[in-house]
Gaussian input, Z-matrix of N, CA and C with variables (Angstrom, degrees):
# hf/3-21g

backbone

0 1
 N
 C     1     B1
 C     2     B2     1     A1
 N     3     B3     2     A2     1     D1
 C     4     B4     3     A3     2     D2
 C     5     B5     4     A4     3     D3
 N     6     B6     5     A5     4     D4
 C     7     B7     6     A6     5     D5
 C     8     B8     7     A7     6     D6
 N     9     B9     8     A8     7     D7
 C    10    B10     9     A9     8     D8
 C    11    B11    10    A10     9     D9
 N    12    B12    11    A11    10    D10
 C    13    B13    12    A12    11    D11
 C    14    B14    13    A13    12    D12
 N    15    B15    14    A14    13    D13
 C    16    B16    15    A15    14    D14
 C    17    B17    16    A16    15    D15
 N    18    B18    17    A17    16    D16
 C    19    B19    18    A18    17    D17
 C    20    B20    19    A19    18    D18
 N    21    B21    20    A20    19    D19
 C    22    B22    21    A21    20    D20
 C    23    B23    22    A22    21    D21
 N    24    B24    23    A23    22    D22
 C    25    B25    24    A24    23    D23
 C    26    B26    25    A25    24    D24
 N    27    B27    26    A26    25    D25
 C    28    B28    27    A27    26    D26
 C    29    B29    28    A28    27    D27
 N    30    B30    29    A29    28    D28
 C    31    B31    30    A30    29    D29
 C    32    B32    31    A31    30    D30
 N    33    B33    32    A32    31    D31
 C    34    B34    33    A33    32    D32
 C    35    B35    34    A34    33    D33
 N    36    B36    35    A35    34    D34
 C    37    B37    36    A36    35    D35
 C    38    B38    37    A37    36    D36
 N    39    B39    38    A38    37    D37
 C    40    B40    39    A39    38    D38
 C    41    B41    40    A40    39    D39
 N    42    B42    41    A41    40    D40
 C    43    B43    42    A42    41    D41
 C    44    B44    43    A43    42    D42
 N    45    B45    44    A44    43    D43
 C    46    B46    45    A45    44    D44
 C    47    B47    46    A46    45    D45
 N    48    B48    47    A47    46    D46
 C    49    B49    48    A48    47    D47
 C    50    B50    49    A49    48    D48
 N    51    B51    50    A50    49    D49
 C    52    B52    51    A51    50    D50
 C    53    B53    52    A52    51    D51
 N    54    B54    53    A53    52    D52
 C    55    B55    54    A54    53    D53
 C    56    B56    55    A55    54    D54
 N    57    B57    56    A56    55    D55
 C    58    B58    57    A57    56    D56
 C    59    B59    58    A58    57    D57
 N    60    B60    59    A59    58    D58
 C    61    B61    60    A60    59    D59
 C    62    B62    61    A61    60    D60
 N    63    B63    62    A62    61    D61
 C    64    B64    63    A63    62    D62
 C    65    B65    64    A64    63    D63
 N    66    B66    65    A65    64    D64
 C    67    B67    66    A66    65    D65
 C    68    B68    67    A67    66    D66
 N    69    B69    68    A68    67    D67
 C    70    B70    69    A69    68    D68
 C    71    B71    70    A70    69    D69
 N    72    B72    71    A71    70    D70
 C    73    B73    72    A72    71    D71
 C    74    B74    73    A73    72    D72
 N    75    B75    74    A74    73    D73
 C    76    B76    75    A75    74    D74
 C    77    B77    76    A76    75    D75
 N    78    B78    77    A77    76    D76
 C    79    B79    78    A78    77    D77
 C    80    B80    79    A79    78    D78
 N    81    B81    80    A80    79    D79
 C    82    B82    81    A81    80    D80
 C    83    B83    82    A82    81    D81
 N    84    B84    83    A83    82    D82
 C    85    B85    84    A84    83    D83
 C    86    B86    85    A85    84    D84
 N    87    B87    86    A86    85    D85
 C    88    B88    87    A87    86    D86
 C    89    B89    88    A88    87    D87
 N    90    B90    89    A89    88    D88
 C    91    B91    90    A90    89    D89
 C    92    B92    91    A91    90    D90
 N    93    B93    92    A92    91    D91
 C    94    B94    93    A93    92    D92
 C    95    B95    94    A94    93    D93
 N    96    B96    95    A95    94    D94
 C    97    B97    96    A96    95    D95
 C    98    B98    97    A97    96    D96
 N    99    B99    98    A98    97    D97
 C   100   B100    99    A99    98    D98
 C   101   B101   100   A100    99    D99
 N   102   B102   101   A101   100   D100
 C   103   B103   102   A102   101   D101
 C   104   B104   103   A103   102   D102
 N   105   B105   104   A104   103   D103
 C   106   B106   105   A105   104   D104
 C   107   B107   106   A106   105   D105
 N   108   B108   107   A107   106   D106
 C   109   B109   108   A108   107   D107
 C   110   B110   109   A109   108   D108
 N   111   B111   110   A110   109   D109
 C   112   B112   111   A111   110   D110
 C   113   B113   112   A112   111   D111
 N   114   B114   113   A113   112   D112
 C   115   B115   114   A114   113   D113
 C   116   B116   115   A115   114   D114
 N   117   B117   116   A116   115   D115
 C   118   B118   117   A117   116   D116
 C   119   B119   118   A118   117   D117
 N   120   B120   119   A119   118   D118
 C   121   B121   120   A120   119   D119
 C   122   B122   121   A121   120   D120
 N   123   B123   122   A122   121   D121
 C   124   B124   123   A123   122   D122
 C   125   B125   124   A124   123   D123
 N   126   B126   125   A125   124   D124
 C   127   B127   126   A126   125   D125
 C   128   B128   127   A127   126   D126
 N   129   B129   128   A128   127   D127
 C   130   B130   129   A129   128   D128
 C   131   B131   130   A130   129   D129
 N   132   B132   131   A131   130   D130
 C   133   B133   132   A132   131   D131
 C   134   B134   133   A133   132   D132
 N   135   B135   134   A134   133   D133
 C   136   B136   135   A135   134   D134
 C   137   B137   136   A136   135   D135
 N   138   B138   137   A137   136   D136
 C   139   B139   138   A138   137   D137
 C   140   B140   139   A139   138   D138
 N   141   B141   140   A140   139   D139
 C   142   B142   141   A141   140   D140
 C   143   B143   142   A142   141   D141
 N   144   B144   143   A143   142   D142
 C   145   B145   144   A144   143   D143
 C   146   B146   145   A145   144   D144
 N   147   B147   146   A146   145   D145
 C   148   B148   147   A147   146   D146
 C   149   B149   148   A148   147   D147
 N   150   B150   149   A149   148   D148
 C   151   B151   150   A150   149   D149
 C   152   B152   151   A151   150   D150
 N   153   B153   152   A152   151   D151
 C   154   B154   153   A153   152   D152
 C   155   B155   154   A154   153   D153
 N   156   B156   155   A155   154   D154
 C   157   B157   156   A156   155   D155
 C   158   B158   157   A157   156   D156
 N   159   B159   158   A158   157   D157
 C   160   B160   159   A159   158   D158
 C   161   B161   160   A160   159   D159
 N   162   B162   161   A161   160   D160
 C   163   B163   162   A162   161   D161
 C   164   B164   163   A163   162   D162
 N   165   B165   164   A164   163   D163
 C   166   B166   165   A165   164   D164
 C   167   B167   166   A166   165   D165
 N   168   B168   167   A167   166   D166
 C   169   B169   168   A168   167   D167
 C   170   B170   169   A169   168   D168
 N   171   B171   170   A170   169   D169
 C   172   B172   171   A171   170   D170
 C   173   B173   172   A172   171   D171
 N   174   B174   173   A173   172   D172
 C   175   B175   174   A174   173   D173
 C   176   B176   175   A175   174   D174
 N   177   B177   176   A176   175   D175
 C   178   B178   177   A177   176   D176
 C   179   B179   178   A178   177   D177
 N   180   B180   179   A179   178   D178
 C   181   B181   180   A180   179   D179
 C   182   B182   181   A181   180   D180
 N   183   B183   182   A182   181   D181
 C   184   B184   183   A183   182   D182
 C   185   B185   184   A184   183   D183
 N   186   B186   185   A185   184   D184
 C   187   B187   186   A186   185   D185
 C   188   B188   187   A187   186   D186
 N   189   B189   188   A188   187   D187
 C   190   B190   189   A189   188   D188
 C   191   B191   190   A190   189   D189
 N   192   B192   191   A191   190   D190
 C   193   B193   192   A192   191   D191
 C   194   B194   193   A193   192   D192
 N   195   B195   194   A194   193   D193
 C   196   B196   195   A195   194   D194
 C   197   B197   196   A196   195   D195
 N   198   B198   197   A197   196   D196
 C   199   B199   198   A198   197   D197
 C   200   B200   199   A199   198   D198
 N   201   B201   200   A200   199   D199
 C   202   B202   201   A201   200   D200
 C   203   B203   202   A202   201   D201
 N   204   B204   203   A203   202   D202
 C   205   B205   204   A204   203   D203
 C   206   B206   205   A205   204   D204
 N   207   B207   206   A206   205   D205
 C   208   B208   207   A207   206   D206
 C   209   B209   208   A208   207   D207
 N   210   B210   209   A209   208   D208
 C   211   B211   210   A210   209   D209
 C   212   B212   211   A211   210   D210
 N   213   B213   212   A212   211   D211
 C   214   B214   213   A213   212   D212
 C   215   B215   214   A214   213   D213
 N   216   B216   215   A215   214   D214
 C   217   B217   216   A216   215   D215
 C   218   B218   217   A217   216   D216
 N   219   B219   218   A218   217   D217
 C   220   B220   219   A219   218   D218
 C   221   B221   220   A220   219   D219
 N   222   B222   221   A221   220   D220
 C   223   B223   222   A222   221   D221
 C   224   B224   223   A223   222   D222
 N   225   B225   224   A224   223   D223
 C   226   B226   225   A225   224   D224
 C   227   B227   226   A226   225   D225
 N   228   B228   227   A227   226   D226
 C   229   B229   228   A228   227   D227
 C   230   B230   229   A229   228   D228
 N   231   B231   230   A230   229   D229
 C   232   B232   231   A231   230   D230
 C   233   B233   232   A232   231   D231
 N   234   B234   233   A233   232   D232
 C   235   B235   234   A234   233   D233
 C   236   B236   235   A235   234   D234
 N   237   B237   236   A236   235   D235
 C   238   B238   237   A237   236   D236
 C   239   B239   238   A238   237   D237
 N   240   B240   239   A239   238   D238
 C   241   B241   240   A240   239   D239
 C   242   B242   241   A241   240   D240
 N   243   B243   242   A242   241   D241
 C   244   B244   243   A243   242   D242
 C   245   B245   244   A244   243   D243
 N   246   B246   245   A245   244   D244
 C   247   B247   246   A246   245   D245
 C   248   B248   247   A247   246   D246
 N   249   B249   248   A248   247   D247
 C   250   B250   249   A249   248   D248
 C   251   B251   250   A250   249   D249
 N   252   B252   251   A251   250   D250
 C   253   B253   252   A252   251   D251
 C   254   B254   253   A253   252   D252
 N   255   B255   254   A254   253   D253
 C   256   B256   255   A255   254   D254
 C   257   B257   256   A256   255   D255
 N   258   B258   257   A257   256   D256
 C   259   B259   258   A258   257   D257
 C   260   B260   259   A259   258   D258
 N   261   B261   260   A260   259   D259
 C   262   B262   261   A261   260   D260
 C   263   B263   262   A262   261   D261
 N   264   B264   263   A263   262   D262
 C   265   B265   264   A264   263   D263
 C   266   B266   265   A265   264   D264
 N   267   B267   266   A266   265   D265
 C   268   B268   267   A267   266   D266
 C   269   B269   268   A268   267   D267
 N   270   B270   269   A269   268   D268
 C   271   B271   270   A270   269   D269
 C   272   B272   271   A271   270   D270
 N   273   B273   272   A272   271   D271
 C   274   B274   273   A273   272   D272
 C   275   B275   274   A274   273   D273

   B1=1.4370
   B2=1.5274
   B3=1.4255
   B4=1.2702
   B5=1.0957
   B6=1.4854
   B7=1.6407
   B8=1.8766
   B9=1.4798
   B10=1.5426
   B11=1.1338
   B12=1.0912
   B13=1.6015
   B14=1.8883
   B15=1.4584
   B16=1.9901
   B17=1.4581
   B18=1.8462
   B19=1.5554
   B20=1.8401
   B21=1.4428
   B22=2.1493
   B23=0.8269
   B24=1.6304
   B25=1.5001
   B26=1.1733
   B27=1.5106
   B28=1.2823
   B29=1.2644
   B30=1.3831
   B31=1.4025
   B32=1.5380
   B33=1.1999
   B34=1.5308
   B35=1.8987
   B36=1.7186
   B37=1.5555
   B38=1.8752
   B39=1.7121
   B40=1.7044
   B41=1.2804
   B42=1.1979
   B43=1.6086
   B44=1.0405
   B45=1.0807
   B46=1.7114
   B47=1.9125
   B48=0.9947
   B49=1.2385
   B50=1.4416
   B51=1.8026
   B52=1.6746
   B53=1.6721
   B54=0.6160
   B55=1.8117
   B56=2.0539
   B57=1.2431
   B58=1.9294
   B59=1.2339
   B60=1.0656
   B61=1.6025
   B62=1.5080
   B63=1.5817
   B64=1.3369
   B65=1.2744
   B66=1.5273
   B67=1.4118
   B68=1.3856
   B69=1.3709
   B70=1.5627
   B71=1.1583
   B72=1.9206
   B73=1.6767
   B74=1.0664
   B75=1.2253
   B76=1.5305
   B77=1.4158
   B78=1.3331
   B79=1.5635
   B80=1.4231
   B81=1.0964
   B82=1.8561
   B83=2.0849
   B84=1.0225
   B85=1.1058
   B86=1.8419
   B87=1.5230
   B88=1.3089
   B89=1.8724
   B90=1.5841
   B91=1.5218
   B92=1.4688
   B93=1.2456
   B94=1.2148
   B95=1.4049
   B96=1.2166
   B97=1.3774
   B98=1.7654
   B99=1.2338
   B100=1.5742
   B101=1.5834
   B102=1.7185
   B103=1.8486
   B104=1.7032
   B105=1.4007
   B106=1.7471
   B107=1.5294
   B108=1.0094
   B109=1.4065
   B110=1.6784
   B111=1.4452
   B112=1.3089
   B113=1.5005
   B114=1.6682
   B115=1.4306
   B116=1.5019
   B117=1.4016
   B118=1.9639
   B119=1.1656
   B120=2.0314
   B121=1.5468
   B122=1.4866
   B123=1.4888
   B124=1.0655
   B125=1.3277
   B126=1.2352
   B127=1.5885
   B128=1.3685
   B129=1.3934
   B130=1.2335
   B131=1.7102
   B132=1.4426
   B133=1.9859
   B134=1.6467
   B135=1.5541
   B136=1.3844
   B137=1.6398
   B138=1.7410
   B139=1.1477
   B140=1.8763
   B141=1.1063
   B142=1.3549
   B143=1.8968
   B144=1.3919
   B145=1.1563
   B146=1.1705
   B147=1.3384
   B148=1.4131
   B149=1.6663
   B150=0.9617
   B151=1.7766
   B152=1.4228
   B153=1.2499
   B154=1.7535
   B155=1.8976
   B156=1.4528
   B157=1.5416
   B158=1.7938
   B159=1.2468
   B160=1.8540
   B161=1.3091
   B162=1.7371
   B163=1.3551
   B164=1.6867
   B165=1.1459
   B166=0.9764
   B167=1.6045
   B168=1.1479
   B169=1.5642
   B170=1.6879
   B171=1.6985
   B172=1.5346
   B173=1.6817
   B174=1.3966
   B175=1.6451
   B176=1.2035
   B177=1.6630
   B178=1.1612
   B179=1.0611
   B180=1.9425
   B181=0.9132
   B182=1.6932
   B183=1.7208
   B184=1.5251
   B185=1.8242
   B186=0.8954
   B187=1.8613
   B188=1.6371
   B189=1.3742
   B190=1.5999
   B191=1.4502
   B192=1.4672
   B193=1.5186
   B194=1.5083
   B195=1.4673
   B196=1.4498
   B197=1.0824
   B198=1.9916
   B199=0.9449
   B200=1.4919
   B201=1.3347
   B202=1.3724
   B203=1.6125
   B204=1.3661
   B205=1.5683
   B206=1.5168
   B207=2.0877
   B208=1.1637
   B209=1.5285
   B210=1.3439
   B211=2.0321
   B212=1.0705
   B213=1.2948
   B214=1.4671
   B215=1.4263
   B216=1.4287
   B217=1.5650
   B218=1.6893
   B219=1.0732
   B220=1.5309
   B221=1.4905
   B222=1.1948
   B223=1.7256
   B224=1.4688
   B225=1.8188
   B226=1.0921
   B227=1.8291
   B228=1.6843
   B229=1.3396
   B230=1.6777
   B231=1.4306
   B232=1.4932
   B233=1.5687
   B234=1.2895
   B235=1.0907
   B236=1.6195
   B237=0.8722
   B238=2.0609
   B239=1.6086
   B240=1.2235
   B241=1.5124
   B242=1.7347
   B243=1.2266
   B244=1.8848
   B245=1.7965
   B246=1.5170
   B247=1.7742
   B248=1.2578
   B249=1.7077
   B250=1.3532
   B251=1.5674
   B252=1.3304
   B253=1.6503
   B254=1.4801
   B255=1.3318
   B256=1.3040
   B257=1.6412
   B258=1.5728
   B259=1.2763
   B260=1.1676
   B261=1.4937
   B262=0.9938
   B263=1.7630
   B264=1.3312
   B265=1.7841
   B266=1.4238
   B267=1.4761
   B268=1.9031
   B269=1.5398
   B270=1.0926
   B271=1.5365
   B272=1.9849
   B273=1.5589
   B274=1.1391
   B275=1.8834
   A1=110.53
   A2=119.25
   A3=109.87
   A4=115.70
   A5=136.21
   A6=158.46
   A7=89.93
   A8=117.09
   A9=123.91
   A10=102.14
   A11=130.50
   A12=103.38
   A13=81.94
   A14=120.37
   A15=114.75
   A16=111.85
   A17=99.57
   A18=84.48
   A19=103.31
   A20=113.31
   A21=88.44
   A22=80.06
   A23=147.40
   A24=134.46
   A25=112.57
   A26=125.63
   A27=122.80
   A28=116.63
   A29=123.38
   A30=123.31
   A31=132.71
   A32=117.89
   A33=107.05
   A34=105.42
   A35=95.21
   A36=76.37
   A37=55.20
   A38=109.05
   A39=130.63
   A40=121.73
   A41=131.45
   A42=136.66
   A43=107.38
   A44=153.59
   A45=141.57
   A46=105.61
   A47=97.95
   A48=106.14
   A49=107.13
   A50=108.17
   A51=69.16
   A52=99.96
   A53=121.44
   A54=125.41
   A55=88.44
   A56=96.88
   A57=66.09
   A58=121.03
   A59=123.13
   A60=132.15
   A61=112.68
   A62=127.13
   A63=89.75
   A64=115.61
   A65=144.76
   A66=127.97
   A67=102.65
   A68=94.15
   A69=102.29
   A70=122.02
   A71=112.92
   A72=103.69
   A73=104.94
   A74=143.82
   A75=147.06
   A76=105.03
   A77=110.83
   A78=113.81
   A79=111.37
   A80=120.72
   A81=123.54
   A82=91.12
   A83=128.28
   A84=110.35
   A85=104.85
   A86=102.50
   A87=98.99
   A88=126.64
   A89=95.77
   A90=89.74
   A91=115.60
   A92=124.19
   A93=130.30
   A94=125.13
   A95=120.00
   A96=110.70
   A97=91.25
   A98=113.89
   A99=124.67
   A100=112.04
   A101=106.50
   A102=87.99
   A103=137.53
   A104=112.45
   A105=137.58
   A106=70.89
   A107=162.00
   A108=114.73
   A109=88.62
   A110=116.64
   A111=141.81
   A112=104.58
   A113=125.07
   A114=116.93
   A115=104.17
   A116=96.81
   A117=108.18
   A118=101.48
   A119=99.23
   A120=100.21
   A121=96.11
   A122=119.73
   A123=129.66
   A124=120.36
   A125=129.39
   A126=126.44
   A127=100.94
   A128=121.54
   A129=126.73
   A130=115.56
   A131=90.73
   A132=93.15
   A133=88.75
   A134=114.88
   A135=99.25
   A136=101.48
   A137=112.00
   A138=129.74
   A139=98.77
   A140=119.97
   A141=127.21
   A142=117.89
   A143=129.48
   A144=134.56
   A145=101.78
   A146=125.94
   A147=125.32
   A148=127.32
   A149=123.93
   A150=128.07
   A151=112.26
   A152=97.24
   A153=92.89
   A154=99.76
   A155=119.71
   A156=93.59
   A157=104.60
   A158=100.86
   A159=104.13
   A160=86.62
   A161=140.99
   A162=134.91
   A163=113.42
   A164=146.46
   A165=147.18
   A166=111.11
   A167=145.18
   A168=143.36
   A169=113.94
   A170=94.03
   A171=84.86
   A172=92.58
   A173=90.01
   A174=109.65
   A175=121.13
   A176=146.29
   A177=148.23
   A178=153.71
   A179=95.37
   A180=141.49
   A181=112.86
   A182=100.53
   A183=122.67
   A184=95.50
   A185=113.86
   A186=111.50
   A187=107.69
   A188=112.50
   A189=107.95
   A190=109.53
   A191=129.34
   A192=139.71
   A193=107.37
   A194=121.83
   A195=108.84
   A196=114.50
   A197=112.47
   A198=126.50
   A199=109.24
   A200=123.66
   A201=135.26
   A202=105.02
   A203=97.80
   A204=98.47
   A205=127.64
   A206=96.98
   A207=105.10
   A208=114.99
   A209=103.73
   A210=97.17
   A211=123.47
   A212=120.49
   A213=109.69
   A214=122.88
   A215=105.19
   A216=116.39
   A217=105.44
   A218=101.01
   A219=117.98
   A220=134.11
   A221=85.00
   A222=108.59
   A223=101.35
   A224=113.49
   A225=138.55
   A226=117.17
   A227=85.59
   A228=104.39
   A229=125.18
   A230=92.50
   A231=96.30
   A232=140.05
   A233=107.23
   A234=117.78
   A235=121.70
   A236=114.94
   A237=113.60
   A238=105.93
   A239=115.16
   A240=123.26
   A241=104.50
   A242=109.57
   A243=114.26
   A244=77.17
   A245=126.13
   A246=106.75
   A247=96.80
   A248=94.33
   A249=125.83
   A250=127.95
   A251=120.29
   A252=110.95
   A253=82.22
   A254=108.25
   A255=104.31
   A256=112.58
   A257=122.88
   A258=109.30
   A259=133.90
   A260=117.24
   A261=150.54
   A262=116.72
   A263=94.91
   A264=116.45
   A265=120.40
   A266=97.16
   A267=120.73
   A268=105.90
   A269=130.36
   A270=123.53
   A271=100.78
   A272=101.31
   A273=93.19
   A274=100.97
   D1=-35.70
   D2=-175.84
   D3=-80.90
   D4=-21.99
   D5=136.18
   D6=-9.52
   D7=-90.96
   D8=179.34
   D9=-40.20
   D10=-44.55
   D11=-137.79
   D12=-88.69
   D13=-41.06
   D14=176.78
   D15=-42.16
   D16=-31.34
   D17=-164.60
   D18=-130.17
   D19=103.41
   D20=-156.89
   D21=-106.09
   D22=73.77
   D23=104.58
   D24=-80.65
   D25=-17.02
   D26=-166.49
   D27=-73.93
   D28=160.84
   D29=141.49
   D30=-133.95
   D31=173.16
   D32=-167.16
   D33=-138.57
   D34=176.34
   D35=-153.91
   D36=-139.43
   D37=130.68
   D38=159.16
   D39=-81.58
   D40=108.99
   D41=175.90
   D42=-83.86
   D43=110.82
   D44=163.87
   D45=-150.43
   D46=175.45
   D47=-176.66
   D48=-61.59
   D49=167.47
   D50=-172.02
   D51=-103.05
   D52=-42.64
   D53=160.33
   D54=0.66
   D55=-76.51
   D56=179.31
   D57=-103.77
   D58=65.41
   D59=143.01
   D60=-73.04
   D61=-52.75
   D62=-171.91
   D63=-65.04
   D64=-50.66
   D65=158.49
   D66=7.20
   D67=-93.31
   D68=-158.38
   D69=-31.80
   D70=-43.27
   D71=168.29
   D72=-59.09
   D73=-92.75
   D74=-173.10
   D75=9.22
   D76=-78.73
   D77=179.14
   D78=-46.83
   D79=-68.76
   D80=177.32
   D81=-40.38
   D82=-67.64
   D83=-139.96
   D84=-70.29
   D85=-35.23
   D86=172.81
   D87=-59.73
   D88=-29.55
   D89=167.97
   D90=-103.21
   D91=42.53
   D92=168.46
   D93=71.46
   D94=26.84
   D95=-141.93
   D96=-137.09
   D97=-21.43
   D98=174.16
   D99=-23.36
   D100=-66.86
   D101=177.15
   D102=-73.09
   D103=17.15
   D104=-168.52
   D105=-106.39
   D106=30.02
   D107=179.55
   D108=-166.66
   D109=136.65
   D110=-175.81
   D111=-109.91
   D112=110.08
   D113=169.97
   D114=-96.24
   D115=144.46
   D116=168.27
   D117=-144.17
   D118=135.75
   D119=-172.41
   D120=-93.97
   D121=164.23
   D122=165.50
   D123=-174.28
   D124=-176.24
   D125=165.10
   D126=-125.03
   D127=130.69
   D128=-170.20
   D129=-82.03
   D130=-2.26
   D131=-176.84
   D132=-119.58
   D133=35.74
   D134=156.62
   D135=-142.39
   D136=-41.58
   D137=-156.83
   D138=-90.60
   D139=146.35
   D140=143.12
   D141=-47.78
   D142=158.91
   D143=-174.22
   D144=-111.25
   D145=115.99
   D146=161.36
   D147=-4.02
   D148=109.54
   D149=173.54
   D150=-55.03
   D151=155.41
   D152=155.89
   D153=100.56
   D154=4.92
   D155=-174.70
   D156=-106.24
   D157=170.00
   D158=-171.22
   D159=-105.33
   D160=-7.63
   D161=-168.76
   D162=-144.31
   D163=90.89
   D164=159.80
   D165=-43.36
   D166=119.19
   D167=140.95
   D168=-97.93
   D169=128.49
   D170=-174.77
   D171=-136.80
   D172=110.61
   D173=-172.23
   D174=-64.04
   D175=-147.43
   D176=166.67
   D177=-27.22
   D178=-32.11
   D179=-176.67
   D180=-30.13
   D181=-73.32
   D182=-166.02
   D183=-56.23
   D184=-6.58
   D185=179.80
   D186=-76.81
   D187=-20.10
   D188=177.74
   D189=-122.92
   D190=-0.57
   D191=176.68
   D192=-67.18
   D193=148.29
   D194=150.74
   D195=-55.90
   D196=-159.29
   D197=169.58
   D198=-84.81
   D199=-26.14
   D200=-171.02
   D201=-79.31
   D202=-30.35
   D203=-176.65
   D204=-70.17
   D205=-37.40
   D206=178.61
   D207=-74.21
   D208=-42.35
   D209=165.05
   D210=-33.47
   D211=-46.62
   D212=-177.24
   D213=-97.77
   D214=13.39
   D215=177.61
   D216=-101.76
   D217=-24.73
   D218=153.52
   D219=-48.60
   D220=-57.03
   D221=-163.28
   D222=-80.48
   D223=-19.02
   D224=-173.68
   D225=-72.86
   D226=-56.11
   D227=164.88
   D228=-56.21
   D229=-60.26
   D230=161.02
   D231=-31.31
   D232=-49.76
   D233=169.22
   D234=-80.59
   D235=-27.17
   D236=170.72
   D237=-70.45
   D238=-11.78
   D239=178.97
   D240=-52.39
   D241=166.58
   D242=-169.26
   D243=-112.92
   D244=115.32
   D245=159.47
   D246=-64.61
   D247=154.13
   D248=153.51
   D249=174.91
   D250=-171.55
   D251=-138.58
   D252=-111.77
   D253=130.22
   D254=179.31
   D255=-88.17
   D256=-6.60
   D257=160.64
   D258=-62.93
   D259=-27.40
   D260=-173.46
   D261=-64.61
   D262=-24.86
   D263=179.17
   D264=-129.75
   D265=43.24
   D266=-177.19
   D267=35.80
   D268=11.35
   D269=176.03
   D270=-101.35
   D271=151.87
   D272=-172.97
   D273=-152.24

């Protein structure tokens, strides 16, 4: 949320299990932030991660994962990424 609210063109898309998604709306909707934000349930050590993002955030999570787990939550992340040239988008 604090991600949106620094930057409000943005939007973001929530991966989590889905058991807590509604939470998660709840919270989005009470701080206003519900239509910026796309939830998808999944389990990340079974499911693929949604495509399409320019920013991976990978929260708390990796604090209780193996090492095997986080590789492929990685490799996971990695891949839902959008390529592209970062010269191309004045960042360098």
């Amino acid at each position: 949320m604090a991600f949106l609210r620094a930057c409000p063109a943005a939007t973001a898309t929530l991966f989590d299990l889905p058991e807590v998604l509604p939470l998660a709306r709840q919270r989005l909707v009470a701080a206003g932030l519900a239509s910026k934000v796309r939830l998808v349930g999944g389990d990340f050590l079974a499911d693929p991660l949604p495509a399409g993002a320019d920013l991976a955030w990978v929260s708390a999570i990796v604090h209780q994962n193996s090492r095997d787990q986080n590789r492929r939550l990685f490799a996971s992340a990695f891949a839902a990424l959008t390529p592209g040239d970062a010269s191309q988008s004045g960042t360098s």
